[in-house]
C-alpha positions as CSV (number, residue, x, y, z in Angstrom):
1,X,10.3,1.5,-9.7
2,X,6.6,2.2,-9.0
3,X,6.3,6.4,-8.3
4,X,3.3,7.1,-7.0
5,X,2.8,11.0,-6.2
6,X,0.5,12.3,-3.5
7,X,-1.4,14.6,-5.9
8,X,-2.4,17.3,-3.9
9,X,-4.1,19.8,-6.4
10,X,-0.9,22.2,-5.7
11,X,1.9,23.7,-7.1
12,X,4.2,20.9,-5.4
13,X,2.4,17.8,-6.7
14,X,1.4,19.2,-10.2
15,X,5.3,20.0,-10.7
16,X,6.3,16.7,-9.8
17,X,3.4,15.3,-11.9
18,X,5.5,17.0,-14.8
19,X,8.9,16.0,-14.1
20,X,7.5,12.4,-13.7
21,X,6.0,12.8,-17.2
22,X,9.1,14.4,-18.5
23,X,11.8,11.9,-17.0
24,X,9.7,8.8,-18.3
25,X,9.3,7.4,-14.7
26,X,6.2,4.9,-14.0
27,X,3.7,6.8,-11.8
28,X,0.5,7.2,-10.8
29,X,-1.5,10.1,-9.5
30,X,-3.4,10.3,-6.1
31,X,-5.8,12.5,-5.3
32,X,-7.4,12.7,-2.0
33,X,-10.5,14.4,-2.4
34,X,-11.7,16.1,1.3
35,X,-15.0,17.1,-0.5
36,X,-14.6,21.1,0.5
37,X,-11.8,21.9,-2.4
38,X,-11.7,24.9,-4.3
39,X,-13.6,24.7,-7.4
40,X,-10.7,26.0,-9.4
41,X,-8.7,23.2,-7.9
42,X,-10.6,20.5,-9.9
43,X,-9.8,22.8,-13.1
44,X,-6.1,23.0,-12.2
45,X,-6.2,19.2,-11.8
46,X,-8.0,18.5,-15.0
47,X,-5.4,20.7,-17.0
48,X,-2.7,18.8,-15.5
49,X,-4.1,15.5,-16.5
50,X,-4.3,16.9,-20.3
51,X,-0.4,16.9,-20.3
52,X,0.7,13.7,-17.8
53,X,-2.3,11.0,-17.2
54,X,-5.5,10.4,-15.6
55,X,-5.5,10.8,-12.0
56,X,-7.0,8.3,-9.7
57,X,-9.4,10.0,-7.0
58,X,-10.1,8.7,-3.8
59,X,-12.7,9.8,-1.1
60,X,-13.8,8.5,2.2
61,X,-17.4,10.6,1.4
62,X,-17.3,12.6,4.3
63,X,-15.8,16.4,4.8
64,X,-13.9,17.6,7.3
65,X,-17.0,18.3,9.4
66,X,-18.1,14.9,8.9
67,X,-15.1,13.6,10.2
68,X,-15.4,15.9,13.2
69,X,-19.3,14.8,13.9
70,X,-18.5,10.8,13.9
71,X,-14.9,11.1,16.2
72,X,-16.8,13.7,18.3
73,X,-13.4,16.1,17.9
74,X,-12.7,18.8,16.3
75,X,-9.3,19.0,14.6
76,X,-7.0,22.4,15.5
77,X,-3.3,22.9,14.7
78,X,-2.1,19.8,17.0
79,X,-4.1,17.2,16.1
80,X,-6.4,16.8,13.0
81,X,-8.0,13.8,12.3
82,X,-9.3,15.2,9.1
83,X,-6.1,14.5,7.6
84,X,-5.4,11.2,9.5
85,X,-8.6,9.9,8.0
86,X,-9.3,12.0,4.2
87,X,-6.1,12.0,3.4
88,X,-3.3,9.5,5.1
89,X,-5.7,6.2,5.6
90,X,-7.1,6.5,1.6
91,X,-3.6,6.4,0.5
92,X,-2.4,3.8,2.7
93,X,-5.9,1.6,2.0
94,X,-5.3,2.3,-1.6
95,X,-1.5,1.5,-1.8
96,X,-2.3,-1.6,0.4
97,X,-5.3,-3.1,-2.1
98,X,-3.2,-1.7,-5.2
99,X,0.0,-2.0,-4.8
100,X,1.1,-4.8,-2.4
101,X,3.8,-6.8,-4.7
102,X,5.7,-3.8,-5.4
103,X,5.7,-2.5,-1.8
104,X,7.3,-6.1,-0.8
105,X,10.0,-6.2,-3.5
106,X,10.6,-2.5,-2.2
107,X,10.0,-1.3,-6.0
108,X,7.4,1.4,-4.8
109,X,8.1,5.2,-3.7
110,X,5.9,7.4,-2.4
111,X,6.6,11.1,-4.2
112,X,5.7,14.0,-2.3
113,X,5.8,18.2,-2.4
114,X,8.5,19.1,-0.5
115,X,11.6,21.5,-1.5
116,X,15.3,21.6,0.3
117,X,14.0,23.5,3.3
118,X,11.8,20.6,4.7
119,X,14.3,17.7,4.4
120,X,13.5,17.2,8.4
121,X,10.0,17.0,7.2
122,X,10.6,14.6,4.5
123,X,12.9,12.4,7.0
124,X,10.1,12.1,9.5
125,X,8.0,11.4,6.5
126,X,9.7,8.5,5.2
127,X,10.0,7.1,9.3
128,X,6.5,7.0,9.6
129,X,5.3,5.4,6.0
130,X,8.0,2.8,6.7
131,X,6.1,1.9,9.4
132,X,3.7,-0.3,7.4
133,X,6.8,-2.3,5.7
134,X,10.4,-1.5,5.7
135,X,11.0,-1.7,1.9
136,X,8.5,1.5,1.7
137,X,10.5,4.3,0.2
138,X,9.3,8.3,0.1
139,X,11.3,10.8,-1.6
140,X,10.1,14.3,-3.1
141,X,11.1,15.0,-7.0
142,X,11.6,18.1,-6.0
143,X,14.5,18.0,-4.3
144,X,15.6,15.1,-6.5
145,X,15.2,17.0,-9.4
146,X,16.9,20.5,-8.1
147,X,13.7,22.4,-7.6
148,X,14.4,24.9,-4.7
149,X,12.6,27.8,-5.3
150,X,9.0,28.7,-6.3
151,X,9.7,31.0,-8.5
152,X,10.4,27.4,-10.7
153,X,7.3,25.8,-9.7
154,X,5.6,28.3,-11.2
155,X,7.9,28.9,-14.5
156,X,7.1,25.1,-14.9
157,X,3.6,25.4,-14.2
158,X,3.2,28.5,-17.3
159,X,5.6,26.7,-19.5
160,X,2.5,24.3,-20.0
161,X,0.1,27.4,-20.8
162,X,-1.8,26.3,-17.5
163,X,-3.0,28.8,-15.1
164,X,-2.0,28.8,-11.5
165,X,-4.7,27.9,-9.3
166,X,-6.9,30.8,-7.9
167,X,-6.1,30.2,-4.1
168,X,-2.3,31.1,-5.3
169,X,-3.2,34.3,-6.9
170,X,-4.8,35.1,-3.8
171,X,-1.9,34.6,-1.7
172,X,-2.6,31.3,-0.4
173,X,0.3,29.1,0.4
174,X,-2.1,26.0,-0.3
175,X,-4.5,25.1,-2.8
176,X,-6.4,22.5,-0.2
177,X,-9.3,22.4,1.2
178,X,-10.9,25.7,-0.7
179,X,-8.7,27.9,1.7
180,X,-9.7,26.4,5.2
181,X,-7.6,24.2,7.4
182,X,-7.9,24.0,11.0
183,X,-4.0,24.0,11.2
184,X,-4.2,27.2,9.4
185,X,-3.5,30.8,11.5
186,X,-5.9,34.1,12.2
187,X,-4.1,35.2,9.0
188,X,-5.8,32.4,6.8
189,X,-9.0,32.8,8.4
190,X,-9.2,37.1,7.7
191,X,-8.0,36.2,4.2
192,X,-10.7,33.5,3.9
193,X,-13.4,35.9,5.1
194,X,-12.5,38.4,3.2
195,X,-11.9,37.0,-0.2
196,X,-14.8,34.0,0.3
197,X,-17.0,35.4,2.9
198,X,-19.8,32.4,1.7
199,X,-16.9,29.9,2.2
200,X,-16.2,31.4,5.7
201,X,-20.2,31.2,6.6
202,X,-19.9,27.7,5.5
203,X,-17.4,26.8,7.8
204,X,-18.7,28.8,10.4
205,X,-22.3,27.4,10.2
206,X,-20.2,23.6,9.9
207,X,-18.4,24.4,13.0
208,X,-21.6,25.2,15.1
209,X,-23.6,22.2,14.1
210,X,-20.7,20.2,14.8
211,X,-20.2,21.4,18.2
212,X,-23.8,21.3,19.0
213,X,-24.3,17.4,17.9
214,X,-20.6,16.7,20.3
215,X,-22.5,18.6,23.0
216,X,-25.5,16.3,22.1
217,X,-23.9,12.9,21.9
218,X,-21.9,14.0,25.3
219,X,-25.1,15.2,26.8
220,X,-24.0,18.3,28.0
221,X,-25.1,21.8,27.3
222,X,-21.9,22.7,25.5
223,X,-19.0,21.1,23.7
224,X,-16.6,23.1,26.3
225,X,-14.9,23.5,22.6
226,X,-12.6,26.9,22.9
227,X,-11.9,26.8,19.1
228,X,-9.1,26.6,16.7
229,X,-7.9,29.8,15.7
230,X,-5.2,31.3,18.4
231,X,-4.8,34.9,18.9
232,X,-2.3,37.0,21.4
233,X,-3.8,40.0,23.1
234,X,-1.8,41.9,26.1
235,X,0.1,38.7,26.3
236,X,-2.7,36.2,26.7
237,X,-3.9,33.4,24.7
238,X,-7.2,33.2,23.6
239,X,-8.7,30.8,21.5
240,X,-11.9,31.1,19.1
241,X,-14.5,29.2,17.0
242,X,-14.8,31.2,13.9
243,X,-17.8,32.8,14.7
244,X,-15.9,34.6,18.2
245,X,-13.2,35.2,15.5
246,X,-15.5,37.0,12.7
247,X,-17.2,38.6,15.7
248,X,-13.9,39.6,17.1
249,X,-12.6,40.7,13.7
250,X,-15.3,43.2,13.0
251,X,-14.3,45.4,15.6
252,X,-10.5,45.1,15.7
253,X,-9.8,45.3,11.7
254,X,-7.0,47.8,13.4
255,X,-5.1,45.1,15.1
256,X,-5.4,43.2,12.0
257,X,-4.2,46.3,9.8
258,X,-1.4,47.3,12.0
259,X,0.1,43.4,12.3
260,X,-0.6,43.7,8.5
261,X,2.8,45.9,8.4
262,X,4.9,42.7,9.4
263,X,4.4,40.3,7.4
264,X,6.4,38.9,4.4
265,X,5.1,36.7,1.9
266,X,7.2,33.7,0.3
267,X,5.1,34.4,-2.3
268,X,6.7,37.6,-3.9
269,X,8.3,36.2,-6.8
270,X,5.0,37.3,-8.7
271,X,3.8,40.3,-6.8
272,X,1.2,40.8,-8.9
273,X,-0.4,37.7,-8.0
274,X,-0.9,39.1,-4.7
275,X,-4.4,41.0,-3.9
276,X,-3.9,41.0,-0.1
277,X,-0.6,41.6,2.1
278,X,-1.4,38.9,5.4
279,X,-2.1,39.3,8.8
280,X,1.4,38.2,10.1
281,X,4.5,36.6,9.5
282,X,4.1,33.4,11.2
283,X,0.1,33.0,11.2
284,X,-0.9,31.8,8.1
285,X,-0.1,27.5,8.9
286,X,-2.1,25.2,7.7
287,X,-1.3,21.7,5.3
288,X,0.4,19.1,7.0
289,X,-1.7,16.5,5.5
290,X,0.5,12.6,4.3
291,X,3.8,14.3,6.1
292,X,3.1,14.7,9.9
293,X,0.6,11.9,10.3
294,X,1.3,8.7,11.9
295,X,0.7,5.9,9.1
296,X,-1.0,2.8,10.5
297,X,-2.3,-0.7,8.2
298,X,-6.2,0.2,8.9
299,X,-8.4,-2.6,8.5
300,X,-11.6,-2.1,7.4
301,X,-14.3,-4.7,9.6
302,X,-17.6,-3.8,10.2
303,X,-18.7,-3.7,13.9
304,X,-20.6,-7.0,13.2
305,X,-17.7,-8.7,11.7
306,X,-15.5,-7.2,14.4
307,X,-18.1,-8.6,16.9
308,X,-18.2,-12.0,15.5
309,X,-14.2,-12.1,15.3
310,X,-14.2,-10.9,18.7
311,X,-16.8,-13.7,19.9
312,X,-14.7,-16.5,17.8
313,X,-11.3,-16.3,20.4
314,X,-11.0,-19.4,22.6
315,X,-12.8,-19.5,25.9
316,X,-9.7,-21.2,27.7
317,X,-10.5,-24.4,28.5
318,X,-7.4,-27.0,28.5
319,X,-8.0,-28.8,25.5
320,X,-7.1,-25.8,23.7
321,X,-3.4,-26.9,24.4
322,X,-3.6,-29.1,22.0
323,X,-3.9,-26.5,19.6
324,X,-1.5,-26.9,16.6
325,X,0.1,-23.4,16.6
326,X,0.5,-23.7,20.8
327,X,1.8,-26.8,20.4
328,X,4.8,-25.9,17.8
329,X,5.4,-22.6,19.8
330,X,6.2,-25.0,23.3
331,X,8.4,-26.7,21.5
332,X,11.0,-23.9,21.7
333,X,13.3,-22.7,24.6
334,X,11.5,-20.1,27.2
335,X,12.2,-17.0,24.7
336,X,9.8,-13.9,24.3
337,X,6.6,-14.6,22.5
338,X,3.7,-12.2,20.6
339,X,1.0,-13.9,21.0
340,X,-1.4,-12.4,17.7
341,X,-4.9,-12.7,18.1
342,X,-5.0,-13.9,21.9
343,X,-8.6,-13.3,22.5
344,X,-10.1,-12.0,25.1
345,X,-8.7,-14.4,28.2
346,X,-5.6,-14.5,26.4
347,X,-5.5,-18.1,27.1
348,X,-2.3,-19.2,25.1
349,X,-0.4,-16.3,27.2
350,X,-1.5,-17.8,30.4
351,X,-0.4,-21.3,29.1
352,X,3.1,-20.1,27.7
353,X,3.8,-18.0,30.9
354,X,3.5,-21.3,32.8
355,X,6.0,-23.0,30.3
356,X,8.8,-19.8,31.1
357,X,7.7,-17.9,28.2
358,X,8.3,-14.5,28.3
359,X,4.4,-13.6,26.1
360,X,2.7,-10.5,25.3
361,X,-0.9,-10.5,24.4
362,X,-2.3,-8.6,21.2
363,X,-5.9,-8.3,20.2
364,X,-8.3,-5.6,19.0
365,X,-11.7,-4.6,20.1
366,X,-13.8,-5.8,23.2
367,X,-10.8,-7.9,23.2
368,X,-7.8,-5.7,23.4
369,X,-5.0,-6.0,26.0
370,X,-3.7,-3.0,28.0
371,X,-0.1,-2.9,27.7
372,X,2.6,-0.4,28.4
373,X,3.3,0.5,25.0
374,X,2.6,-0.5,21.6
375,X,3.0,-4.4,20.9
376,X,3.6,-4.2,17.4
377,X,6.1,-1.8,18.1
378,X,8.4,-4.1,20.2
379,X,10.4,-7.0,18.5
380,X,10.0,-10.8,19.6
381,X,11.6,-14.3,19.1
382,X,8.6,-15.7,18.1
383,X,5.2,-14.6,16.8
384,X,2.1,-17.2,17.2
385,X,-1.2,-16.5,15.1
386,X,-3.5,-19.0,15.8
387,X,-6.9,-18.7,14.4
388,X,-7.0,-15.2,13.0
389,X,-6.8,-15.3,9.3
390,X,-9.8,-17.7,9.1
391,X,-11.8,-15.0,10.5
392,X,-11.3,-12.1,8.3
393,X,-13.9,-10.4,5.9
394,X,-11.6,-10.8,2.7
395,X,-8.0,-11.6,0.9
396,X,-7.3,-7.9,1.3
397,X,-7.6,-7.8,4.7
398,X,-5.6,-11.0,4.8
399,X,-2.6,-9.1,2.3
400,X,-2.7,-6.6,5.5
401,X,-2.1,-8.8,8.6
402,X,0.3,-10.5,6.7
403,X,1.9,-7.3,5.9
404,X,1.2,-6.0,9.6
405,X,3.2,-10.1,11.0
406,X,5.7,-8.8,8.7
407,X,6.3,-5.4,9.9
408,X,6.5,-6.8,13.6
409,X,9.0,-9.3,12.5
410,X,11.1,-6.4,11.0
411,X,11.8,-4.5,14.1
412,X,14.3,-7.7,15.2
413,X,17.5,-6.6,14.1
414,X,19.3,-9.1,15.9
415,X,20.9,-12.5,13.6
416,X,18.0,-14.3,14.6
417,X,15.0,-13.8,12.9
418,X,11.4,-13.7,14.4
419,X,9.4,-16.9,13.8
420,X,6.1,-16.7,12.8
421,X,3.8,-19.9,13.6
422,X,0.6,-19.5,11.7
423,X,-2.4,-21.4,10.8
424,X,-5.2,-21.5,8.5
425,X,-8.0,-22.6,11.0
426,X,-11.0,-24.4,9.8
427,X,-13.4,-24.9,12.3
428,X,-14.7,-21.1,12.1
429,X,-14.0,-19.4,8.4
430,X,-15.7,-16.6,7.6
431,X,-13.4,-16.6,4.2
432,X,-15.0,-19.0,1.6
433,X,-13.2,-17.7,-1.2
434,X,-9.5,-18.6,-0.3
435,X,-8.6,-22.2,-0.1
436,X,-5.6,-23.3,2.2
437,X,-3.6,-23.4,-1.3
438,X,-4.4,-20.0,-1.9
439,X,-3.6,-19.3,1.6
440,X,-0.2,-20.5,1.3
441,X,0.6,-19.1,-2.2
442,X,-0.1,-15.6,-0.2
443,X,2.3,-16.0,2.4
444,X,4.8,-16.7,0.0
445,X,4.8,-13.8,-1.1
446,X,5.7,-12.0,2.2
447,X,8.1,-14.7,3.4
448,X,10.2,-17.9,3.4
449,X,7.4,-20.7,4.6
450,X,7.9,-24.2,6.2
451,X,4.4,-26.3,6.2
452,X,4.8,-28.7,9.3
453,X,3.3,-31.9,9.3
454,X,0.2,-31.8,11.0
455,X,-2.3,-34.9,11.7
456,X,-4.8,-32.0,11.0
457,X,-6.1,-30.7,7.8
458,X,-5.7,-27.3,9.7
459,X,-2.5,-26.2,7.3
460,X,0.2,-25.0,9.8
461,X,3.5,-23.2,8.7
462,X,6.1,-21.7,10.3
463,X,7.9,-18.6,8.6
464,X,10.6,-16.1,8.9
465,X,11.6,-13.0,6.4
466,X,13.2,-13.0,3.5
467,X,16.9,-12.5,2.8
């Protein structure tokens, strides 16, 4: 088994980074670097690889800002696509181009820091990573290994002479993102202007460029962006940008000070690590990252390959019904059909729906389908791709649609198995370097294959899972 632990920088990860080390287990270290860490955090991770292994950093090059700028939103404690995008996708891209025969022969876990109190947490963790294959298992060492408190975290932690990370000895919960989040509460933020006032002005000066160039690319005068951080006053919500809340915070230390008197830090195990009490009980937030995002298989095209894929689907014309794949498909009863790749007219759906076939279109870009719900989500008797793999950039984007047919194919849990009818078109291939033998070696690997005998030197198979 394959352990690969989502290496945070924190006192989670780096313990079950030791107890990897110390139980022999094969793992490897990811770090998802959002570019705005701590600098102490890159010490804490370096001592850590002294006494387990190398870890392997990832980083999309962009900081949370960044992020913000080019998806024109701003991430708050609902909905941050910071963490969708620095964190979730460079695991999943790197598990996907890294890891793919063990994730099939479901002989790769995904380790992360959770302790017996988030169990729910970890449940809808391991849902939503097993979205990209069944077989993909999460667990946390922690609870595995009967670490419940963090009073052990951190004995483990010193029993390796390393020091805990300066966030911690601050009274951080976290060690991410140099003490900002935008799922964080007003507690974080008055500790992070406090302790790191040129951290805060970072932020602050971040968050008004950022809201400016929205305003810009929206052409309006304003973002009509309330802000992240929520505050109650006399029973009303009110929502600020960190500059209303430094601004805000200046004047009303008192309300600070006096909510000061409630709150109760989780933390207290080493009181003297602790150089500020916190602004309330239920207010500090923050870190969701790799647990409450949804996992997707992201594929990585240009706009001008998209473009090109996009302007490669059939115009719908009938001599496309003699198209291998539509041909095979008709062959069956009237039964409820995916049709993969339909292009833009969707003209095999048209053709099938004349035949009694019950057919659902899926495509992406200029050419996607409105539907009700997710496609991929639904479960089918038969899947047709026609077309589709000759027209992607690379092999690893091939390894991830046939990973995405496969996950489709999963949700059946009927007797009868989805069919996949696939084909390694030839009169557009944008893929030189994989020959039809290499083609069908890959889909091998994901499932049991039947090559039908075509007059055609189109290869054509027709598939179903694994037992």
């Amino acid at each position: 088994m394959k352990y690969l632990i989502a290496f945070s920088g924190g006192l989670s990860s780096a313990v079950s980074a030791l107890i990897a080390k110390e139980n022999n287990l094969d793992y490897d270290l990811l770090f998802a670097d959002t570019l705005i860490e701590h600098p102490d955090l890159y010490r804490f991770n370096k001592d850590i690889e002294a006494v387990t292994k190398p870890i392997i950093t990832l980083t999309d090059g962009r900081t949370p800002w960044g992020v913000y700028e080019d998806v024109s939103y701003i991430g708050n404690s609902r909905t941050a696509p910071c963490s969708k995008i620095l964190k979730t996708k460079q695991l999943t891209d790197y598990i996907l181009a890294n890891y793919l025969d063990e994730l099939i022969d479901g002989k790769l876990t995904l380790c992360l820091g959770m302790n017996l109190d988030e169990e729910e947490r970890l449940n809808r963790a391991k849902k939503t990573w097993q979205s990209i294959a069944e077989e993909m298992k999460v667990t946390s060492l922690l609870i595995d290994y009967k670490y419940h408190t963090r009073k052990q975290l951190l004995d483990k932690i010193e029993s390796y002479n390393i020091r805990i990370p300066e966030l911690y000895t601050k009274g951080y919960p976290h060690n991410n993102c140099g003490g900002f989040c935008v799922r964080a509460g007003q507690a974080q933020f008055y500790k992070l202007m406090k302790d790191y006032p040129e951290i805060y002005e970072y932020h602050e000066n971040e968050m008004e460029r950022v809201k400016a160039a929205i305003a810009k690319k929206s052409k309006t005068k304003d973002s009509n962006y309330e802000g992240f951080i929520n505050i109650r006053l006399n029973k009303q919500l009110h929502r600020m940008s960190l500059k209303q809340f430094r601004e805000w915070a200046v004047h009303n230390e008192h309300i600070i000070l006096e909510k000061m008197k409630h709150y109760k830090n989780d933390f207290d195990v080493k009181p003297n690590l602790i150089s500020l009490k916190l602004v309330d009980e239920f207010d500090m937030g923050g870190c969701g990252c790799t647990v409450d995002d949804k996992v997707s298989i992201d594929f990585n095209y240009t706009e001008d390959h998209l473009a090109k894929m996009n302007k490669s689907s059939n115009t719908g014309n009938s001599a496309y019904k003699n198209n291998l794949v539509y041909k095979e498909t008709v062959k069956f009863p009237p039964c409820k059909v995916l049709d993969f790749g339909a292009g833009k007219k969707a003209t095999y759906t048209h053709y099938l729906r004349e035949e009694g076939f019950t057919v659902t279109p899926y495509d992406i870009g200029v050419n996607t389908h409105s539907t009700s719900n997710n496609p991929l989500e639904d479960s089918y008797d038969i899947i047709m791709c026609s077309n589709v793999v000759n027209v992607q950039p690379s092999i690893v984007e091939v390894n991830k649609l046939l990973l995405q047919l496969r996950r489709v194919m999963q949700n059946k849990t009927t007797d009868n198995k989805t069919i996949l009818i696939i084909n390694y078109g030839r009169s557009v291939r944008y893929l030189n370097d994989m020959t039809p033998f290499q083609f069908e070696s890959l889909l091998q690997r994901y499932f049991t294959i039947e090559k039908l005998p075509t007059v055609s030197s189109t290869p054509l198979y027709k598939c179903i899972l694994k037992d």
